[in-house]
C-alpha positions, 0 to 999 in steps of 0.5 A: 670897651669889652663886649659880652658875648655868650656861647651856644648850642642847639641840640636835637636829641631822637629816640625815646626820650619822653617819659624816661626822665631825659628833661629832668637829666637834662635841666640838673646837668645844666644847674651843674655846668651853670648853663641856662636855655630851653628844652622842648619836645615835639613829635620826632624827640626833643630839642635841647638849646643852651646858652652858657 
């Protein structure tokens, strides 16, 4: 029996990343490369998940 499995990363992105654009850059590369996750910001930057 085959097993699904999916590959992932975890990326924290520092500097200036708020109110630049970077989340809706982010969300279209992924439509793009057909990648699905998450993307939050907290006090130090963002923190982008994806799983393919």
């Amino acid at each position: 029996m085959a097993k699904n499995t999916s590959c992932g990363v975890q990326l924290r992105i520092r500097g200036k990343v708020q109110g630049v654009g970077f989340r809706p850059f982010v969300w279209q590369l992924a439509q793009q490369l057909n990648l699905h996750g998450d993307v939050c910001n907290d006090g130090d930057g963002v923190e982008v998940r994806l799983l393919e």
